[in-house]
C-alpha distance (Angstrom), angle and dihedral (degrees) to the residues before:
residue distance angle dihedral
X1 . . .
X2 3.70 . .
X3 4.05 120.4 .
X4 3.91 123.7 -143.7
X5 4.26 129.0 174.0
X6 3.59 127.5 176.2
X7 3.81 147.1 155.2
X8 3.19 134.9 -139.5
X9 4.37 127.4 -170.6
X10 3.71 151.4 165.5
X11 3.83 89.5 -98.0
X12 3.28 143.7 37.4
X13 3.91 117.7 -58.7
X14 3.58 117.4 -114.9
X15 4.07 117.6 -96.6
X16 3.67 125.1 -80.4
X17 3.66 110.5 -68.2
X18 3.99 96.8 19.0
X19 3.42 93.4 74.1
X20 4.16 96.9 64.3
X21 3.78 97.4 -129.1
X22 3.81 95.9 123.1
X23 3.87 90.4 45.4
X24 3.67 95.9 48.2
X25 4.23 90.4 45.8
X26 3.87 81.4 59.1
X27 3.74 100.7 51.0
X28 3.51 106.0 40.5
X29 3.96 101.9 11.3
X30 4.04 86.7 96.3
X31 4.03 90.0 -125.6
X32 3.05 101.9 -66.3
X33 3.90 125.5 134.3
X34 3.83 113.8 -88.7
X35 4.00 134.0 -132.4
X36 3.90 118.7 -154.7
X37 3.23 129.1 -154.6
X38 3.85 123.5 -172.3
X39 4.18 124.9 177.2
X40 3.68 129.6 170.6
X41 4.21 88.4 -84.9
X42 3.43 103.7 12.3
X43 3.75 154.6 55.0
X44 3.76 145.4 -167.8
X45 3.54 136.4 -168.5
X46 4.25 116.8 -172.5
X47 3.74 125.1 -178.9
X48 3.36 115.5 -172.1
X49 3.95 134.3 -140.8
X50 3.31 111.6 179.0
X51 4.28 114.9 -144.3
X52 3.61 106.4 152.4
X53 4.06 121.7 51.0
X54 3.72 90.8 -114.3
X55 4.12 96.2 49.3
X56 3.80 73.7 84.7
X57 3.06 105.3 68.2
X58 4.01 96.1 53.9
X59 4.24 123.3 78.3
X60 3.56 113.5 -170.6
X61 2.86 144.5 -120.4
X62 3.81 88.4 45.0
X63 3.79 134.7 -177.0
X64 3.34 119.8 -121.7
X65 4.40 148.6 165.2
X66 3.74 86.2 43.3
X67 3.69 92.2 -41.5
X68 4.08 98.3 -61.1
X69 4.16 84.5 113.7
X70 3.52 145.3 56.0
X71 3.86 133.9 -169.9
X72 3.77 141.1 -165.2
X73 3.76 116.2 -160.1
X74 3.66 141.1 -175.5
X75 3.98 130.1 175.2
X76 3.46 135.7 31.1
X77 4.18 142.1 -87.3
X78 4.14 108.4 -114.8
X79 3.87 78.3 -175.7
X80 4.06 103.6 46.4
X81 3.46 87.0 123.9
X82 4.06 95.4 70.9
X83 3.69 87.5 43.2
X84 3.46 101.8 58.1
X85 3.74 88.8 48.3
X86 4.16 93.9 48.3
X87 3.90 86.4 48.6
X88 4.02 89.6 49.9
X89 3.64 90.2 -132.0
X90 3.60 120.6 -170.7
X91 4.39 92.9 -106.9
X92 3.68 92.1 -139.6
X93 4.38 88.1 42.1
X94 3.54 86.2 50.4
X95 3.81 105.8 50.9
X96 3.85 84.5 64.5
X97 3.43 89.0 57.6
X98 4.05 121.2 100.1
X99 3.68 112.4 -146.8
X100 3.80 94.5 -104.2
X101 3.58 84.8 58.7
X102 4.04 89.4 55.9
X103 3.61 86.2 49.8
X104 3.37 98.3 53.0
X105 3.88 93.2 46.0
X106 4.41 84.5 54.7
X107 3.61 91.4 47.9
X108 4.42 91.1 56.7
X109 3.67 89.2 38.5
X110 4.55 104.6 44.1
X111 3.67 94.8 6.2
X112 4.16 100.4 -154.2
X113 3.32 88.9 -6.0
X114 3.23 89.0 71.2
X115 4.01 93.3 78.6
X116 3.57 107.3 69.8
X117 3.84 80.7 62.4
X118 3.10 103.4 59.0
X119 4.33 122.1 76.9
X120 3.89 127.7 -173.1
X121 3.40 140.7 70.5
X122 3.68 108.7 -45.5
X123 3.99 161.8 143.3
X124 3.93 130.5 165.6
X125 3.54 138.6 165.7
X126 3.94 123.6 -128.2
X127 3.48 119.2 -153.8
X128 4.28 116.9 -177.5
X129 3.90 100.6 -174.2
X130 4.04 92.0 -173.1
X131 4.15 83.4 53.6
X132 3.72 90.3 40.3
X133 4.22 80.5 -133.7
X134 3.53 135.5 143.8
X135 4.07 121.7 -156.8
X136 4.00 119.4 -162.4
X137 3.50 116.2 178.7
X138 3.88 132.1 164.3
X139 4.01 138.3 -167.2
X140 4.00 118.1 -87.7
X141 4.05 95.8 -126.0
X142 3.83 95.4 59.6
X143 3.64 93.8 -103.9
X144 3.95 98.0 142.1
X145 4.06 130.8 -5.5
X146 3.62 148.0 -167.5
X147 3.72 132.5 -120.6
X148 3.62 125.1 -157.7
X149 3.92 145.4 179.8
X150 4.12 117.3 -164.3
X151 3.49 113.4 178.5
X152 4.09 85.9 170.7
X153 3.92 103.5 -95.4
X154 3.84 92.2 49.2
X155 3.74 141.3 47.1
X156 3.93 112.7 -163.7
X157 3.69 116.6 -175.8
X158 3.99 141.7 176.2
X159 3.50 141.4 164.0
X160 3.90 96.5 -121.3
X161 3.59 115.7 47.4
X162 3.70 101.7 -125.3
X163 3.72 91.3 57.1
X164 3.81 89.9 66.6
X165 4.22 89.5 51.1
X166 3.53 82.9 52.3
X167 3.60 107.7 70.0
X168 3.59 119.2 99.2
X169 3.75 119.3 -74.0
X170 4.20 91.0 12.7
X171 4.27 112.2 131.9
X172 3.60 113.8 -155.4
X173 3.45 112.0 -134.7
X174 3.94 135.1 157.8
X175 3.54 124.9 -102.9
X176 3.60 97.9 -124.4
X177 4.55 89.2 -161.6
X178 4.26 84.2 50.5
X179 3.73 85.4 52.9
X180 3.74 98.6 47.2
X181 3.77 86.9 61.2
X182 3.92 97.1 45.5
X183 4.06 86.7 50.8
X184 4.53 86.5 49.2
X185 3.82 87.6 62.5
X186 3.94 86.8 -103.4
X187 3.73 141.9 130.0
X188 3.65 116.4 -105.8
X189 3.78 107.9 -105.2
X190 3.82 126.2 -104.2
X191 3.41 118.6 -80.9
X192 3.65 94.7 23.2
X193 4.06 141.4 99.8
X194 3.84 142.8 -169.8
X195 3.88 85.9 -103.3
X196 3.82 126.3 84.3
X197 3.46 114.6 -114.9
X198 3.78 91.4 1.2
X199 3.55 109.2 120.3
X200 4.56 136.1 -178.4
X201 3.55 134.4 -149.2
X202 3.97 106.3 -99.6
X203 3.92 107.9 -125.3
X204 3.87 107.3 -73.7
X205 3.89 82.9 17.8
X206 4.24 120.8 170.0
X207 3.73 120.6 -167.2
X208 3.56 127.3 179.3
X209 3.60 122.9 -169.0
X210 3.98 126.9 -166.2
X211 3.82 135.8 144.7
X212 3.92 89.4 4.6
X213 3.90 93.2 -62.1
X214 4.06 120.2 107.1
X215 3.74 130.7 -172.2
X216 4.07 119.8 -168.2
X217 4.06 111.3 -155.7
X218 3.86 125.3 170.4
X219 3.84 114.3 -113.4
X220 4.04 90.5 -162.6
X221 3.58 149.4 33.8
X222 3.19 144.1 156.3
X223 4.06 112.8 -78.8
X224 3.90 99.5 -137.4
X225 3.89 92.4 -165.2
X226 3.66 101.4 55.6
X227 3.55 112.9 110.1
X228 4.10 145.0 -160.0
X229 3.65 115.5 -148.5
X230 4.14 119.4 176.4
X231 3.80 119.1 171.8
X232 3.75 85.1 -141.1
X233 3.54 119.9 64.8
X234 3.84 94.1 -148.6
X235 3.78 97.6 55.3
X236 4.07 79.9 73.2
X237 4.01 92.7 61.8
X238 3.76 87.5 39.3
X239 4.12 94.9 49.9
X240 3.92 88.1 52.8
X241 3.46 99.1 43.4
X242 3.85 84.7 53.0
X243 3.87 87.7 49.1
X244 3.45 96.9 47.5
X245 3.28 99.4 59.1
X246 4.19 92.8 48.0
X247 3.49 93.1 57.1
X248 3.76 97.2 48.2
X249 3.86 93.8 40.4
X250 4.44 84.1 57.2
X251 4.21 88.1 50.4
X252 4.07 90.3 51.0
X253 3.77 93.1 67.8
X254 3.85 109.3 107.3
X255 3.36 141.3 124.1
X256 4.13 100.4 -119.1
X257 3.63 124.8 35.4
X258 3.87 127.3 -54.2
X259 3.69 120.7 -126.7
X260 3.50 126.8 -168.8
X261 4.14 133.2 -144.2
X262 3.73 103.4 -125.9
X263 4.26 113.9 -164.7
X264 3.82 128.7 156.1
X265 3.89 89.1 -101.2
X266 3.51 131.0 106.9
X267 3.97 98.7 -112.2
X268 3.54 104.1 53.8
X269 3.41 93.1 45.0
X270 3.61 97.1 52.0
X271 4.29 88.0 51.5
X272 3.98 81.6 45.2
X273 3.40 99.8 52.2
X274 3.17 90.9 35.2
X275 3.50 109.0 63.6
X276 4.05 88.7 34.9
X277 3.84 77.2 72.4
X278 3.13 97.7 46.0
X279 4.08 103.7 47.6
X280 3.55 97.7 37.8
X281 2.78 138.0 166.8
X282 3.62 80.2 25.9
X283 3.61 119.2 89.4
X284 3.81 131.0 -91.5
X285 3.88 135.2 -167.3
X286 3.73 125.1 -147.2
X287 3.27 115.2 -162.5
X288 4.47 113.2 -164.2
X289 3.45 119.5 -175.9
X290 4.11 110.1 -137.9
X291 3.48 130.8 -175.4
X292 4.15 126.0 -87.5
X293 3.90 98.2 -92.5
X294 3.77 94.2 -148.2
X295 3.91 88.0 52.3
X296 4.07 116.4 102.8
X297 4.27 107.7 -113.3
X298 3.55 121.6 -147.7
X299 3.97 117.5 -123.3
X300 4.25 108.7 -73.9
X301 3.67 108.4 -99.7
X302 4.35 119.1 -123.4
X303 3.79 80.0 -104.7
X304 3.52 114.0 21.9
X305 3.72 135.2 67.6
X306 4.08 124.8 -169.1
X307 3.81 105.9 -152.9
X308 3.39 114.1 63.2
X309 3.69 103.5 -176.3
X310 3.43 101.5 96.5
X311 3.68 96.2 58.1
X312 3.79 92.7 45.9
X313 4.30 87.9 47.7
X314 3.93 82.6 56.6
X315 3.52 94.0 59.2
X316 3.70 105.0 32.6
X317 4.52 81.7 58.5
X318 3.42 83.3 60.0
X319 4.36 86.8 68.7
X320 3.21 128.6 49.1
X321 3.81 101.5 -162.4
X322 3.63 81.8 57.2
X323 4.26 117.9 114.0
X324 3.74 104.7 -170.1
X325 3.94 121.0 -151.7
X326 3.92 114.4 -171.5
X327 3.69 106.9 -172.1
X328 3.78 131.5 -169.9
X329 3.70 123.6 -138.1
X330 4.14 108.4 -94.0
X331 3.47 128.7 -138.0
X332 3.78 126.5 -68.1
X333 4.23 107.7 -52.8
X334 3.22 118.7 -145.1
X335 3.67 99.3 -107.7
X336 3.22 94.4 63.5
X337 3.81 99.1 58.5
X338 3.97 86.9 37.8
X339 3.83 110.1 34.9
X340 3.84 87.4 -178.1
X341 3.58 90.1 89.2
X342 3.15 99.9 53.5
X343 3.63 88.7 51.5
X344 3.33 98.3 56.4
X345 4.09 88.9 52.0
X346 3.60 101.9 41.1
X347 3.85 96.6 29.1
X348 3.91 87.9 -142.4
X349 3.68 141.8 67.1
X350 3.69 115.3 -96.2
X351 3.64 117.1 -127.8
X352 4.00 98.0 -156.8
X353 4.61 96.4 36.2
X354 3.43 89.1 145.0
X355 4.26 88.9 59.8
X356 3.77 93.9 42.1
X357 4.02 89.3 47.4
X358 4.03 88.5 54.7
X359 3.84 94.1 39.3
X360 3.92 83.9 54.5
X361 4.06 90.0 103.3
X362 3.83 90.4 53.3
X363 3.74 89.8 62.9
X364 3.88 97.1 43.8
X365 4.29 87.5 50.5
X366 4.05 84.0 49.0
X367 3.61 83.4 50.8
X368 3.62 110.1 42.7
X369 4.41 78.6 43.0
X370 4.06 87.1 68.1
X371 4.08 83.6 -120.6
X372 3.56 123.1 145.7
X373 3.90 103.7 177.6
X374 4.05 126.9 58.6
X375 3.31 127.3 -165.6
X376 3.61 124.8 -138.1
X377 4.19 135.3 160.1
X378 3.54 96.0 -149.6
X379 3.72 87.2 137.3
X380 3.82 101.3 55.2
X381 3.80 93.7 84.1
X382 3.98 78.9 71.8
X383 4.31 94.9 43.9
X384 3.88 128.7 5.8
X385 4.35 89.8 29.5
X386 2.87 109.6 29.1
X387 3.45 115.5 152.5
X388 3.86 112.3 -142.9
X389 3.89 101.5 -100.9
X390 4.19 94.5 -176.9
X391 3.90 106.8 17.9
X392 3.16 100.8 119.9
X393 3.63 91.2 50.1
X394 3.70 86.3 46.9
X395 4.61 87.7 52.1
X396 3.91 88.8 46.5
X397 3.94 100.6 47.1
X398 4.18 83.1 48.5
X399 3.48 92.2 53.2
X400 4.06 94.2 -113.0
X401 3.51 97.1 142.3
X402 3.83 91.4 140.5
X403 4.48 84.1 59.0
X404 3.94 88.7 37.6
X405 3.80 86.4 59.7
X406 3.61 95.0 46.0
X407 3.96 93.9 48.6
X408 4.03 87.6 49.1
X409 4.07 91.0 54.5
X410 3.47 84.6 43.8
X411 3.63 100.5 51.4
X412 3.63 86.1 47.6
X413 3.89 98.8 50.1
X414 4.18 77.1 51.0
X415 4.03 91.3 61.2
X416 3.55 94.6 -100.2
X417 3.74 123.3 134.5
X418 4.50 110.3 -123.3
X419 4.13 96.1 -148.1
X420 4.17 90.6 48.4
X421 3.95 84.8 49.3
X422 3.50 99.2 39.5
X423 4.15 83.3 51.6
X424 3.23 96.4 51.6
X425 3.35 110.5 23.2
X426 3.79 100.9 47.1
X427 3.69 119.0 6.2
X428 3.90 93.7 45.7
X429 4.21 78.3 61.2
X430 3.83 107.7 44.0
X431 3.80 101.1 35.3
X432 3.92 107.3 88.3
X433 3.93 112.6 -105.4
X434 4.22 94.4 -107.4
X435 4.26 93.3 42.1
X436 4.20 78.4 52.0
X437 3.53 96.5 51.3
X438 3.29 89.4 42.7
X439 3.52 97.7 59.4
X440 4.11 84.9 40.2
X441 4.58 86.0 63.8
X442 4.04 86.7 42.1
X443 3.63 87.3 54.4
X444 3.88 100.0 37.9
X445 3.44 89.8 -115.0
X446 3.75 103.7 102.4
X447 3.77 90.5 102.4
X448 3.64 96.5 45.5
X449 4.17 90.9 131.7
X450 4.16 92.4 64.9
X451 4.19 83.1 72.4
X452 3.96 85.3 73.9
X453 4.08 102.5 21.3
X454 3.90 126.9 105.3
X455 3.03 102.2 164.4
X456 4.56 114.4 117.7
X457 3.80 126.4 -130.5
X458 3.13 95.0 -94.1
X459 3.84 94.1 65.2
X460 3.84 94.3 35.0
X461 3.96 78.3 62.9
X462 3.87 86.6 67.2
X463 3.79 94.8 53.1
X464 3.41 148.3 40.9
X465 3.96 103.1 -121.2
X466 4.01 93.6 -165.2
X467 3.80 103.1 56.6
X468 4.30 82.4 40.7
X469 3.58 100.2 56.1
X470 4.34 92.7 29.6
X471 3.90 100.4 129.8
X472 3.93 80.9 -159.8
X473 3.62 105.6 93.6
X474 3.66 106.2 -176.0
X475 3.57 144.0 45.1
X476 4.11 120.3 -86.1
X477 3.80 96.7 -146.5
X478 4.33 98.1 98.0
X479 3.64 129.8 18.1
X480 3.93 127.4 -106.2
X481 3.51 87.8 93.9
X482 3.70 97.6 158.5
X483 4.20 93.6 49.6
X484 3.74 91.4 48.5
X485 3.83 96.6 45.8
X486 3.83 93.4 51.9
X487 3.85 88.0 50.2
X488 3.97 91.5 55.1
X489 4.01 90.0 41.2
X490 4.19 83.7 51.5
X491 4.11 83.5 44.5
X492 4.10 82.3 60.6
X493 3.20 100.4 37.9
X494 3.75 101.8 52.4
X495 3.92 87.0 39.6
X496 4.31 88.9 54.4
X497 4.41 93.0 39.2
X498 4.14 75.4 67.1
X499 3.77 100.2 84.4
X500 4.06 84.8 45.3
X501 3.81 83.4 76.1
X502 4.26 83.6 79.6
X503 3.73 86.0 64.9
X504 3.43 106.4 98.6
X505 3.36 95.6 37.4
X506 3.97 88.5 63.9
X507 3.85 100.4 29.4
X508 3.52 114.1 31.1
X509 3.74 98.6 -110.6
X510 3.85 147.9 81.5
X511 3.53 113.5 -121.7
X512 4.25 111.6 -147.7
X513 3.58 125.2 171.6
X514 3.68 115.1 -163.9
X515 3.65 93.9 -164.2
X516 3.84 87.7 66.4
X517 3.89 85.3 63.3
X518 3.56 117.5 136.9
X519 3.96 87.4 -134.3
X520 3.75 97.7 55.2
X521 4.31 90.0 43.3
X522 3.58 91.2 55.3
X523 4.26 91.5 41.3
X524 4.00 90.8 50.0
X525 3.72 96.2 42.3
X526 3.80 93.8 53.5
X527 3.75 93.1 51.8
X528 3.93 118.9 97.2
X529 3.88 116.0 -80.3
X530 3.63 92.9 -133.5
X531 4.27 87.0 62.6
X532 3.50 97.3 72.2
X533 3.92 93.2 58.7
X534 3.99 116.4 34.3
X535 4.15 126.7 -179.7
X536 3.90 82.7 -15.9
X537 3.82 105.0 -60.6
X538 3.89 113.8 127.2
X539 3.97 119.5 -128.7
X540 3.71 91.6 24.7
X541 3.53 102.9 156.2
X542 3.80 103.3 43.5
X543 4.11 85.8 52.6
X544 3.60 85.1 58.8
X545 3.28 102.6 42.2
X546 4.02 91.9 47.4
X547 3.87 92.6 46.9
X548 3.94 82.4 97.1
X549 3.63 97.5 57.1
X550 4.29 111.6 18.0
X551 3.63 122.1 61.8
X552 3.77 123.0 -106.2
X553 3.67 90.6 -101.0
X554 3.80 99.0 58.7
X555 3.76 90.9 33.3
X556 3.85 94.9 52.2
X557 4.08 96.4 35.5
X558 3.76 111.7 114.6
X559 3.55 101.2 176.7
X560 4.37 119.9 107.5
X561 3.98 117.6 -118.2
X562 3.25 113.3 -131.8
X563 3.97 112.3 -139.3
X564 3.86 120.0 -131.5
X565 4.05 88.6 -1.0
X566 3.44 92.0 -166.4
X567 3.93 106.3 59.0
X568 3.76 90.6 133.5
X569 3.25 94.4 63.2
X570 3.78 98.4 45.4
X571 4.15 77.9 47.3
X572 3.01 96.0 57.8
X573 3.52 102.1 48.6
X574 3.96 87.5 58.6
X575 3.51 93.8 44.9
X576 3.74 90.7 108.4
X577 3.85 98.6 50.3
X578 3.39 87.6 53.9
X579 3.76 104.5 48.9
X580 3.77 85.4 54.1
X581 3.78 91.6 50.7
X582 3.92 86.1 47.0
X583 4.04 84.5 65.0
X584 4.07 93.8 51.9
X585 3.63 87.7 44.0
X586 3.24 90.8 59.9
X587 3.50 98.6 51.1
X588 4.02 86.0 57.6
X589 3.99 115.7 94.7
X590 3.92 99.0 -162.3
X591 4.42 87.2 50.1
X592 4.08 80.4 45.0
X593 3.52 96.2 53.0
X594 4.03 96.9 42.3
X595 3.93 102.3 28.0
X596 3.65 118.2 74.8
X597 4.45 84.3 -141.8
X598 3.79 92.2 173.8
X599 3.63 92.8 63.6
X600 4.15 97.2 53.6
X601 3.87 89.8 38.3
X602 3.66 79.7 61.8
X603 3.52 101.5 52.2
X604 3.40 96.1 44.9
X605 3.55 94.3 53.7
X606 4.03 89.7 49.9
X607 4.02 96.8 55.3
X608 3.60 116.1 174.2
X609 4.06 118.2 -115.8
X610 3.80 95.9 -119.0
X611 3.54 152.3 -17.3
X612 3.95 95.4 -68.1
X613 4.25 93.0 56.5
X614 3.59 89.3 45.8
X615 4.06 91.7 58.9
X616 3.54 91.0 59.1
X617 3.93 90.6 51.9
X618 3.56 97.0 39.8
X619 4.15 90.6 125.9
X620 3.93 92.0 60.8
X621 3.75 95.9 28.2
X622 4.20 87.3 54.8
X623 3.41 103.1 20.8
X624 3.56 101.1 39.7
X625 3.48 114.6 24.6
X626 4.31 104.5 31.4
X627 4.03 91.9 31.1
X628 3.84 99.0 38.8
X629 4.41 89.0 46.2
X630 3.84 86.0 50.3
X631 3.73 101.3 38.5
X632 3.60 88.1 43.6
X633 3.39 93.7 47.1
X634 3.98 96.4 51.5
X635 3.75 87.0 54.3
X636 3.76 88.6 67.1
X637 3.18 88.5 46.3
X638 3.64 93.1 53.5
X639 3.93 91.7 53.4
X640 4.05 91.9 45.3
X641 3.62 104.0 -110.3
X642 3.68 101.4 113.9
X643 3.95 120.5 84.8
């Protein structure tokens, strides 16, 4: 993963040296050697890291359009193919071509509209010194980002956020609204950071700089009324098979070995198996995540398990090219006792520590394995699984009822409940937001969000906590409920995969997920709503379509695995670094002012006997305690007063 910064302004830039470019390159370049680039008002830094065979072939920042431009790039193009064949490229020209180079040759044929072309993993900066213009642009799955600072005469810029805060004369401050959200229990939204007037590219983000003055547009989204139609229902399973395996053939092109994330799940083990397929007979490493065998398990829930492994062992048997690694949390990592470091790495709070602290022996296999690209399926919750959020809304406003009465026996022959669906997956939907909340204050449930909120009145003040924390994530005023939610679930997603982008810096490897593909979001959100959901039984159509490739136990499994099982344990354990970094928050008056302290002094001092009584607390044992401590904690940070 390469790293690039820049600036751009309405005067000269300072001299060589004054401006902080070769500083910057040196902090957050990753070591790598760095290229300068210095105009009469702008500048450009690019070090490279070369993961794919063509990264290569590109050095940044390069001249192009007879010299009039220059561009910064990081990431890749899963679709390079299709590009090289809409620029008419010469095939034997073109496979000495690095993908910056086939961005650069879009960009002086379409211009902009060269973006919505283009699918990967990706951010670069355009700079047209005749126009005296600067282009940003960034995938639409969250792959790679921008961050910026404007203060009107100049337009700093940087692929990790801390490299923006640290050109000269920047303050880094928090962003007091960005908080708010973090202490709701929510992502931060698209566009923004924990910094003050530090800003990202949204997913799919444009900006255009000129004269001091930006805009930021999206190129893409998702087209809600396209549609799929086949006469034969099994020309569906066969089109997504055949799309799976495209996208996850375009995310095994690297130059060191692939591993793969192996869980119990669905998604994983349809990237797993997968790309076993795909490379064999060349081998492929699983990595799965179990729990810390000395560590005390709560009781299995009716529809939940906590180790994994077995599941993922049942589909790695299935390939022989297949090495397996099942790997038990570690011990306590230092990041998880001292945030700061992470901080300084990722340049954000994390909202799931605890998972990445656990996960920590993943990385170090991945490592020691020479591999510098794991695969996960994080996103296919959102595309090849998803599990029909809003259908039945979707039956009733269509006047189904006769379907919407089959999908409720269904659901029930399945082991679900019909009044907990029907409340969630149909009223919550049709009734009109004010007649729900309504109904939430008649129940005592209008306030429902304060179980997992910390943050004090005098952030609530900044936001509105309701339209936060609503679990309703569209509009009531048409039907296609279920199409539309997915698309603003993707819309968080994509925005959240964003501060994934630090990964490699801190781990060693890229993380890709080829089930966040543009390709396969567009395929699943043209198919029929009632696909995703048949006779009842959730996940339908991904267990069909994987019957080729999973085993019948995976494929069949209903039950939810529970990532890093054994949190209370691992909370437990840092228990007493955080009740001493309770007392130094307290002595902070930004954390004071933001943090509701009070409420995590109190769950700390009420900790559950075991395993089984933290479960049923697991909003104020997560939310509260582990997330307030570390999003507490990066607020001193923020202000300087940690080590």
């Amino acid at each position: 993963m390469s790293f690039f910064a820049g600036l751009v302004g309405t005067e000269p830039v300072p001299a060589e040296g004054s401006d902080g470019l070769d500083g910057i390159a040196a902090t957050y370049g990753g070591g790598g050697r760095a290229s300068v680039w210095r105009g009469d008002s702008a500048a450009m830094v690019h070090v490279p890291r070369p993961v794919t065979p063509e990264d290569r072939l590109d050095r940044f920042p390069a001249a192009f359009a007879g010299g009039t431009s220059r561009l910064v790039f990081d990431g890749r193009l899963d679709n390079r193919e299709d590009v090289i064949r809409a620029l008419a490229l010469d095939p034997a020209r073109a496979v000495r071509l690095g993908d910056g180079a086939l961005v650069m040759a879009a960009l002086e044929r379409w211009g902009v509209d060269a973006c919505p072309r283009l699918i990967g993993a990706f951010a670069f900066a355009w700079w047209n010194e005749s126009l005296g213009r600067l282009v940003m642009a960034a995938d639409a799955s969250g792959g790679r980002t921008i961050f910026a600072h404007s203060d009107g005469r100049r337009l700093r810029f940087a692929s990790r956020p801390l490299a923006v805060l640290a050109f000269p004369g920047m303050a880094r401050q928090v962003d007091e609204t960005a908080m708010a959200h973090l202490l709701l229990a929510r992502p931060i939204p698209a566009g923004a950071t924990p910094f003050r007037g530090v800003f990202r590219l949204p997913p799919a983000g444009l900006l255009v700089w000129k004269d001091g003055h930006h805009s930021i547009s999206r190129y893409w989204r998702p087209d809600p009324g396209r549609r799929i139609v086949y006469r034969d229902p099994r020309d569906y399973v066969q089109a997504a098979r055949e799309m799976l395996d495209q996208v996850v053939a375009a995310n095994l092109r690297a130059i060191d070995p692939v591993a793969c994330q192996l869980s119990g799940g669905l998604d994983s083990s349809a990237v797993a198996a997968t790309a076993a397929r795909l490379s064999s007979p060349q081998a492929l490493h699983t990595l799965t995540a179990q729990p810390d065998p000395t560590a005390p398990m709560p009781a299995e829930r009716p529809r939940g398990f906590y180790d994994e492994g077995p599941l993922a062992a049942a589909t790695a048997a299935l390939y022989p090219n297949i090495t397996a690694h099942y790997l038990p949390a570690g011990p306590i990592t230092p990041g998880e006792e001292d945030a700061t470091t992470l901080f300084r790495q990722f340049g954000v709070p994390m909202r799931n520590f605890t998972n990445f602290g656990a996960w920590q022996p993943l990385y170090a296999r991945a490592k020691a394995l020479g591999a510098s690209v794991i695969l996960t399926g994080t996103a296919g919750n959102c595309t090849l699984s998803w599990k029909s959020e809003a259908l039945l809304a979707d039956l009733a406003a269509a006047g189904r009822f006769v379907e919407l009465a089959r999908q409720l026996h269904g659901l029930r022959r399945h082991g679900h409940r019909p009044w907990p669906q029907i409340q969630q997956n149909l009223l919550r939907y049709v009734v009109p937001a004010r007649a729900r909340r309504q109904m939430q204050r008649l129940r005592g449930t209008g306030e429902a969000w304060r179980k997992r909120a910390l943050l004090t009145a005098d952030l609530e003040a900044l936001v509105e906590p309701v339209a936060v924390t609503d679990s309703v994530l569209i509009s009531t005023d048409r039907a296609d409920y279920d199409r539309r939610s997915r698309i603003a679930y993707l819309d968080r997603y994509f925005a959240n995969c964003q501060w994934l982008a630090g990964h490699p810096y801190v781990t060693g490897c890229d993380p890709r997920d080829p089930l966040g593909d543009r390709r396969l979001v567009e395929f699943c959100l043209a198919l029929p709503v009632t696909i995703w959901q048949t006779n009842g039984k959730p996940r339908s159509f991904a267990r069909e379509v994987l019957k080729d490739r999973l085993p019948p136990r995976v494929v069949d499994n209903q039950k939810r695995g529970y990532q890093n099982g054994d949190w209370f344990h691992r909370l437990t354990q840092l228990r007493p670094a955080f009740m001493a970094e309770l007392d130094r928050l307290e002595a902070s008056a930004s954390v004071r002012r933001m943090v509701n302290l009070p409420r995590i002094r109190a769950v700390a001092e009420n900790w559950p006997a075991d395993a089984d009584a933290a479960m049923a607390r697991d909003a104020e044992m997560l939310d509260l305690f582990a997330r307030g401590i570390h999003y507490s904690r990066f607020i001193r940070w923020v202000e300087g007063s940690n080590a």
